[in-house]
N, C-alpha and C positions, 0 to 999 in steps of 0.2 A: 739542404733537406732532400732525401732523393725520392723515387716515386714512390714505394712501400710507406715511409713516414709519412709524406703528403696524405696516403690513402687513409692511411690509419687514424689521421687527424681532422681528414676531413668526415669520417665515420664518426667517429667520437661528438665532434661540434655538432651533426644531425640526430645523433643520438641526445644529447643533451637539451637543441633544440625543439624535438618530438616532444621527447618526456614534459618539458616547461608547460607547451600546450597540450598535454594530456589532463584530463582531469584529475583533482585531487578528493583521493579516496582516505579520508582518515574515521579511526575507530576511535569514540570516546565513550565517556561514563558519567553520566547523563544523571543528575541527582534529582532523587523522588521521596520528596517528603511525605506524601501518604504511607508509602511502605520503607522508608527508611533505609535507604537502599541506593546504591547507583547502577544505572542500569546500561548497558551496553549499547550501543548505537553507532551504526556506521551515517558516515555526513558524506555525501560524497558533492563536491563544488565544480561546474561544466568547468573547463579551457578557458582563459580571459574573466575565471573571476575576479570581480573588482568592487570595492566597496564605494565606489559611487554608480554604480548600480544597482537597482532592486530587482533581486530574482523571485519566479514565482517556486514555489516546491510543492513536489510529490512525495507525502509521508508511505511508502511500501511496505507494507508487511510480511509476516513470516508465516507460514503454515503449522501446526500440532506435531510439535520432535522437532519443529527448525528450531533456528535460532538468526539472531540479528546479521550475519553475515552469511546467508543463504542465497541472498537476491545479487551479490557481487561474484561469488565464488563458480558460480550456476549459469548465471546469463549474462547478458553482454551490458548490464545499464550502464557501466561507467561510460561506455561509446556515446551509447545513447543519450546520455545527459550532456556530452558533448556534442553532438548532435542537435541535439533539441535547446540549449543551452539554460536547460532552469536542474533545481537542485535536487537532490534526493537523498532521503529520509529514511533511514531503514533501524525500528526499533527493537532490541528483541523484548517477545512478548510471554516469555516465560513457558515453562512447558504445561501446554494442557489451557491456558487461560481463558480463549477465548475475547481475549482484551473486553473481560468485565471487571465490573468493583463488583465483590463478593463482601457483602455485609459482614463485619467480625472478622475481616480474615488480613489482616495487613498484611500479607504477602500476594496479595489479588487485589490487586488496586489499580487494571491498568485500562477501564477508562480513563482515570482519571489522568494518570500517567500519560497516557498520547493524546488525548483530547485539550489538556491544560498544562502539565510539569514540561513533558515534550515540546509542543507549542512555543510558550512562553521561551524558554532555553532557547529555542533556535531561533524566534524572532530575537532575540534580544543578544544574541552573540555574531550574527551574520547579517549581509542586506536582501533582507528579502522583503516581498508585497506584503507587507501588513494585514491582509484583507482577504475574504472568501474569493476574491477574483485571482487570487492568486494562490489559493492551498486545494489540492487536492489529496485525497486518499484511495488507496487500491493495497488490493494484496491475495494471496492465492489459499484456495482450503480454509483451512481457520481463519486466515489473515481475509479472506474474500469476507468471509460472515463477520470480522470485523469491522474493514474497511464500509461496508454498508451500513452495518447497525450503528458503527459511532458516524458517517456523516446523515445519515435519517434522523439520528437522536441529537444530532449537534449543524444545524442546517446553516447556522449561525459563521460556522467555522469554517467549512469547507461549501467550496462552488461544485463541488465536483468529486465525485468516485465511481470505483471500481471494483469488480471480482474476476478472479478468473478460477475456477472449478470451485467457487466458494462452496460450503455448508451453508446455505443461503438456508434451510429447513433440515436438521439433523433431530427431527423427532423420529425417523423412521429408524433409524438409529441410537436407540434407546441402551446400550451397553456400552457403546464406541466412544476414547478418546475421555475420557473421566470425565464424562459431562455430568454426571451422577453424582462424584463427589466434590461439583461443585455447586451445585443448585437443586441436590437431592435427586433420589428416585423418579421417573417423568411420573409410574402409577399413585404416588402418594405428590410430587409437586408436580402436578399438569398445566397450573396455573400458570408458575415460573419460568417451564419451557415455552408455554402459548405466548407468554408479553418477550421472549426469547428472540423467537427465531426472526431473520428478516421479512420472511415473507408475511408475517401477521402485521410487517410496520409499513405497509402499503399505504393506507388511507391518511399516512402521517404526512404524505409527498401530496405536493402541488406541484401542477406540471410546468416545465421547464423552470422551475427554481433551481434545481439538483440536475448536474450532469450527471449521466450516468452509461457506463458502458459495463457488461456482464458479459461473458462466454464461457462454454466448459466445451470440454471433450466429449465427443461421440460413446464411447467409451468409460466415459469414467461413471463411478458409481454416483456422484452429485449430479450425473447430467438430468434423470427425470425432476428434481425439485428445483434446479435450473431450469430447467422447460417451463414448468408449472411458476415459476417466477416471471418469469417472461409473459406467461399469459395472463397473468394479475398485475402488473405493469399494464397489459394493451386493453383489462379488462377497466381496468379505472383510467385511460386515457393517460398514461402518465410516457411520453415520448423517452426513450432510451436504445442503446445501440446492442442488439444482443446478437453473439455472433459463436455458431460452433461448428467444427470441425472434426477431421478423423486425431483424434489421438486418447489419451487415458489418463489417468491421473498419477502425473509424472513430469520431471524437467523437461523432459523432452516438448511436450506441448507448451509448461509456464515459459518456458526459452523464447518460443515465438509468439506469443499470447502476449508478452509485455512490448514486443516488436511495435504491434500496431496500438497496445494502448498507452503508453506515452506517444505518438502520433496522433492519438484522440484529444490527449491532456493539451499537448499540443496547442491544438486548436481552439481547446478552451481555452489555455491563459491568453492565446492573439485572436480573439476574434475579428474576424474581417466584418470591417463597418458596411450595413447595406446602403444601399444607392434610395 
């Protein structure tokens, strides 16, 4: 063998060896019997998964016009999950959803979709924590206004979530994003937007049950009712991480925005025992 083949071969064995402990990023189809449908979903598993280990996981969501493979394509999680080494969740939520069940409408059915079909599927085909100490949820714009509203409405489920530029209150926004043609008119259903938005499920939170970490951008148009969240968080004592910076509503910012909140999640699934 002379030095070029040696080279060549020894590139190859490091490449193969890399790859092994890269994380594994696969796309499946995810079946939902409320809506009768399989739905897309990327699984992505840290470096050294093994099934006698329990991992803990971060369900991720999509934003209004993403879709399920947005959060891979965009930013760095698969690092990050090896990194961090717990698992991640990324469902797509349909265009326009909101990740609600819309009464009558089997093709919006996706509480129940990520809150239980979801759930249920991934606990029972991978090793992961069984347990609210070990499920968390987060996601950006749409995916923020979900990831809150289903763990406030499901406290049960998840230890911990997240938003990052969520629609955390998108009444001010009364034409935007077909929210209209899913829960009606806001002037004829005021009602339905009021029991809606995140920030009216405030009083629902008891403090430090729910981890919770929120930021948006300086810039972006969610940032005022981001604010206004945050002050109804500190106004009802409810302890949370909220954190914003220069940027807009754009990759550019969710890029680094999931940086430090899987670092947050982090430290929720290992909490350090006090003395």
């Amino acid at each position: 063998m002379n030095l070029k083949q040696f080279l060549l071969l020894s590139l190859a064995l490091f490449y193969i060896v890399a790859v092994s402990k890269a994380a594994k990023v696969d796309t499946l189809r995810i079946p939902s019997r409320s809506m009768a449908k399989n739905i897309k979903t990327v699984v992505i598993l840290p470096k050294g998964y093994s099934t006698d280990t329990k991992y803990p996981v971060l369900y991720l969501l999509h934003g209004y016009s993403g879709n399920y493979s947005n959060w891979v394509k965009h930013s760095n999680v698969a690092a990050l999950a090896d990194q961090y080494g717990y698992m991640i969740v990324c469902p797509d939520g349909g265009y326009g959803s909101w990740y609600w069940d819309i009464k009558n409408d089997r093709n919006y059915q996706y509480e129940t979709f990520v809150a239980k079909e979801l759930i249920d599927y991934i606990d029972g085909h991978y090793a992961t924590v069984q347990d609210r100490k070990g499920r968390a949820i987060s996601g950006l714009s749409m995916g923020g206004h979900g990831a809150l509203s289903l763990a406030i409405k499901h406290q049960d489920l998840y230890g911990a979530a997240g938003s990052t530029a969520g629609g955390v209150d998108f009444r001010p926004f009364p034409l935007n994003w077909e929210i209209k043609d899913r829960i009606g008119n806001y002037a004829d259903s005021t009602q339905a937007w009021d029991d809606r938005v995140v920030i009216n499920m405030i009083p629902k939170l008891v403090n430090n049950k729910l981890r919770l970490i929120i930021d948006c951008g300086k810039e972006d148009f969610f940032h005022q009712v981001n604010i206004a969240l945050h002050d109804k968080l500190m106004y009802h004592n409810i302890n949370h991480t909220f954190v914003t910076s220069e940027g807009g509503h754009n990759w550019a910012y969710w890029s680094r925005s999931i940086v430090y909140q899987m670092a947050f999640f982090y430290d929720f699934f290992n909490p350090v025992e006090k003395k």
